[in-house]
C-alpha positions in Angstrom: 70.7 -87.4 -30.8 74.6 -87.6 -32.3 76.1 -85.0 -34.2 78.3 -86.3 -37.3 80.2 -83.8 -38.7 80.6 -84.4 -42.7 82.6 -82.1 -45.3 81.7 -79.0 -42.4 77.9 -80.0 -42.0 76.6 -80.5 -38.9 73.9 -83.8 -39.2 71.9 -84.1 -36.0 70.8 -88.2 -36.3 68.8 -90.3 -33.9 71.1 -93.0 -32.2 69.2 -95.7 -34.1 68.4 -93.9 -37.7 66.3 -95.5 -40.1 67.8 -98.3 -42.0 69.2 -97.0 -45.3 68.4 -93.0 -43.7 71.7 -92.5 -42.1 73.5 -92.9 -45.2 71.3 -91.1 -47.4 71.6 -87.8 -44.9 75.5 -88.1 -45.2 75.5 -88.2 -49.0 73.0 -85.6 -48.9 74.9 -83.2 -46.6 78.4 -84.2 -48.7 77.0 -83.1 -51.6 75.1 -79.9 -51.1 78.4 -79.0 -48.9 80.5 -78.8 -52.3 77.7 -76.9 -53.9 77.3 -74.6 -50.8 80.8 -73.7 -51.1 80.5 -72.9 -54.8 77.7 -70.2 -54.4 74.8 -72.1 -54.8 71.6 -70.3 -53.8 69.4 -73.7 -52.4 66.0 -73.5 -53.1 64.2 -76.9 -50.8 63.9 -75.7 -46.8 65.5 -78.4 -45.9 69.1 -77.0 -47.6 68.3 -73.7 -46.4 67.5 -74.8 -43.2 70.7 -76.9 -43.2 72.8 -74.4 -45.2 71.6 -71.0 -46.0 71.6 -68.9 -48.5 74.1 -66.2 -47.3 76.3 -65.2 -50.0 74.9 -67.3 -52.3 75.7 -66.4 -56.1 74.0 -69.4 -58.6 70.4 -69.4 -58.4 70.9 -72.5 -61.6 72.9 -75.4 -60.3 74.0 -75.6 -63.3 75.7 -72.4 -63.2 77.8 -73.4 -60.3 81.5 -73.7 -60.8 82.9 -76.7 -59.9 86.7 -77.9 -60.3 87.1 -80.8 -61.7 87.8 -82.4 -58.1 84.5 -81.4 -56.9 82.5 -82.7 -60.0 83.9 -85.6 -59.3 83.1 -86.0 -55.8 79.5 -84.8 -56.7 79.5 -87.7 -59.4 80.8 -90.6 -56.7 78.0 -89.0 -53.7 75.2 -89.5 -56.6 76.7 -92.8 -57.4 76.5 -93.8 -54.2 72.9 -92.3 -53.7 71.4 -94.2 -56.5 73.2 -97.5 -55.0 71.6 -97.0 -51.5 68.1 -95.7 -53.4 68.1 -92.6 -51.5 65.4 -89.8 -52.5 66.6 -87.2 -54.6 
């Protein structure tokens, strides 16, 4: 296993990931980092496993505030998860 550190988040990969999985689990962990530092409370196992929900605030992702820097960053990540059809 390698450990890639991304935006804070620890990602535990094999040596030889999946084609088109590495990628996907770096956008994934880049873009629940922003909303983990926002307050979001993550509802999937996998984010809580990954993140927690310790001092979460926003159970409604919607409700999560985001500056204008992170919304964008959130908007690129998805951009670049639809171009690499990772699952959502």
């Amino acid at each position: 296993m390698k450990t890639i550190v991304a935006a804070g988040f620890a990602l535990a990969v094999s040596a030889a990931p999946a084609l088109g999985a590495f990628p996907c689990d770096e956008y994934w962990g880049e873009r629940n980092a922003v909303y983990k530092d926002a307050g979001y409370c993550f509802k999937t196992s996998r984010a809580i496993q990954a993140f927690g929900n310790a001092g979460c605030q926003f159970d409604d992702i919607a409700d999560v505030p985001l500056s204008a820097r992170d919304r964008a960053k959130v908007r690129d990540i998805e951009r670049q998860e639809r171009e690499n059809d990772c699952p959502r």
